[in-house]
C-alpha positions in Angstrom: -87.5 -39.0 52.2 -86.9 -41.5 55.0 -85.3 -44.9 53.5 -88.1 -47.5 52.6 -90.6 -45.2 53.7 -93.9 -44.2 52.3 -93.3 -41.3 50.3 -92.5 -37.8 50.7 -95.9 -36.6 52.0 -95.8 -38.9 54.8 -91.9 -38.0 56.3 -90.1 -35.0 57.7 -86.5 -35.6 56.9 -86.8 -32.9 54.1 -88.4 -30.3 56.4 -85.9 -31.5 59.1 -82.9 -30.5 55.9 -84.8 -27.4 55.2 -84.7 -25.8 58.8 -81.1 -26.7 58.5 -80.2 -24.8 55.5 -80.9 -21.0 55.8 -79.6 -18.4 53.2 -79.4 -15.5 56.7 -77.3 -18.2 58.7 -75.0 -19.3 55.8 -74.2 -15.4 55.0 -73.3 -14.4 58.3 -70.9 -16.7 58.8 -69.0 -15.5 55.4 -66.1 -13.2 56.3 -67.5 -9.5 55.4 -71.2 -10.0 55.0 -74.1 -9.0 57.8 -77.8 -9.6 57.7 -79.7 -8.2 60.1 -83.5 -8.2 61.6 -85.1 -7.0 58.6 -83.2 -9.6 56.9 -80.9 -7.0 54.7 -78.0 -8.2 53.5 -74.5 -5.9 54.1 -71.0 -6.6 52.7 -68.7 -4.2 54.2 -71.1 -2.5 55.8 -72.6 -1.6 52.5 -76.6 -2.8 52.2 -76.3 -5.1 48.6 -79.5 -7.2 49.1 -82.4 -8.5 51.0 -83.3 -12.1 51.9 -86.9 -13.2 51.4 -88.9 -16.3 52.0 -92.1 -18.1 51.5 -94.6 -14.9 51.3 -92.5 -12.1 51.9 -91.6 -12.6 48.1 -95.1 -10.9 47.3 -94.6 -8.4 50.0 -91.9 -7.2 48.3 -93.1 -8.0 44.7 -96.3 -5.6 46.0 -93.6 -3.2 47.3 -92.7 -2.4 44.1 -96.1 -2.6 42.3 -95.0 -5.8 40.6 -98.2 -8.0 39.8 -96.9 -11.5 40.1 -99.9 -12.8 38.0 -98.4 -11.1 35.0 -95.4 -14.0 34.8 -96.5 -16.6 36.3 -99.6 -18.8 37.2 -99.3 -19.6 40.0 -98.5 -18.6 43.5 -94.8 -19.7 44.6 -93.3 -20.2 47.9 -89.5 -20.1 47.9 -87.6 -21.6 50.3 -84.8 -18.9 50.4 -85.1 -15.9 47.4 -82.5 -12.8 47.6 -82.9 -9.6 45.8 -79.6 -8.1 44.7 -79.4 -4.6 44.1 -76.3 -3.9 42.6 -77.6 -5.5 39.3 -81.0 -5.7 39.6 -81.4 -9.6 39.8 -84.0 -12.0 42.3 -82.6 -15.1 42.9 -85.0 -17.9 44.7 -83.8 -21.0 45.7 -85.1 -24.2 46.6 -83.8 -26.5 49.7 -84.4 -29.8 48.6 -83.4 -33.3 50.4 -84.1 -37.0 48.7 -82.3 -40.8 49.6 -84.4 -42.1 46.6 -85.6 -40.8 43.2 -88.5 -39.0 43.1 -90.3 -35.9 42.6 -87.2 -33.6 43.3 -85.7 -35.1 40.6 -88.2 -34.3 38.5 -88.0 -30.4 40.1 -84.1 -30.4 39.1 -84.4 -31.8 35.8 -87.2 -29.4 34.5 -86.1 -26.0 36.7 -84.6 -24.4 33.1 -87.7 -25.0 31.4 -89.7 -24.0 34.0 -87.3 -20.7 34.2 -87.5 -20.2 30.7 -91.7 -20.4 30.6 -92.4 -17.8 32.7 
């Protein structure tokens, strides 16, 4: 959201923020993990998850003869999701930037309930 601007169809400081913030980038520069092309994710040279965004969630969901439409209604596209196979567990995250209330406060504010509806 751009100060005293029009609203947050009409500016690009939060796609600016979300370019800038990228789950691949921030793990390789932790001391011990890798991620490579194909975006898997190795600590110690061991392979302990894989990075997804924006469609390649369903890719994968698909992968694994998961049909999305089963938990939820409608067709997400995460900014950053991770699959961690060590216990089994999808994380998906969000990137989001705001100077003024808003519609992502309303995202934060409701994200349990949304979690806990599907």
């Amino acid at each position: 959201m751009i100060k005293d601007g029009l609203g947050g169809a009409n500016t690009r400081t939060g796609l600016v923020f979300e370019g800038k913030t990228d789950l691949a980038s921030f793990l390789n520069s932790q001391q011990s993990y890798k991620v490579n092309n194909q975006n898997e994710v190795f600590y110690n040279n061991d392979l302990v998850g894989q990075i997804f965004k924006k469609h390649a969630f369903y890719k994968f969901l698909e992968s694994r003869n998961i049909k999305w439409q089963d938990y939820i209604s409608k067709r997400l596209l995460p900014d950053d999701s991770i699959y961690v196979i060590i216990n089994n567990t999808f994380f998906v995250i969000e990137c989001k930037f705001q100077q003024v209330a808003g519609s992502v406060d309303e995202k934060l504010q409701t994200c349990d309930f949304k979690k806990k509806a599907i």
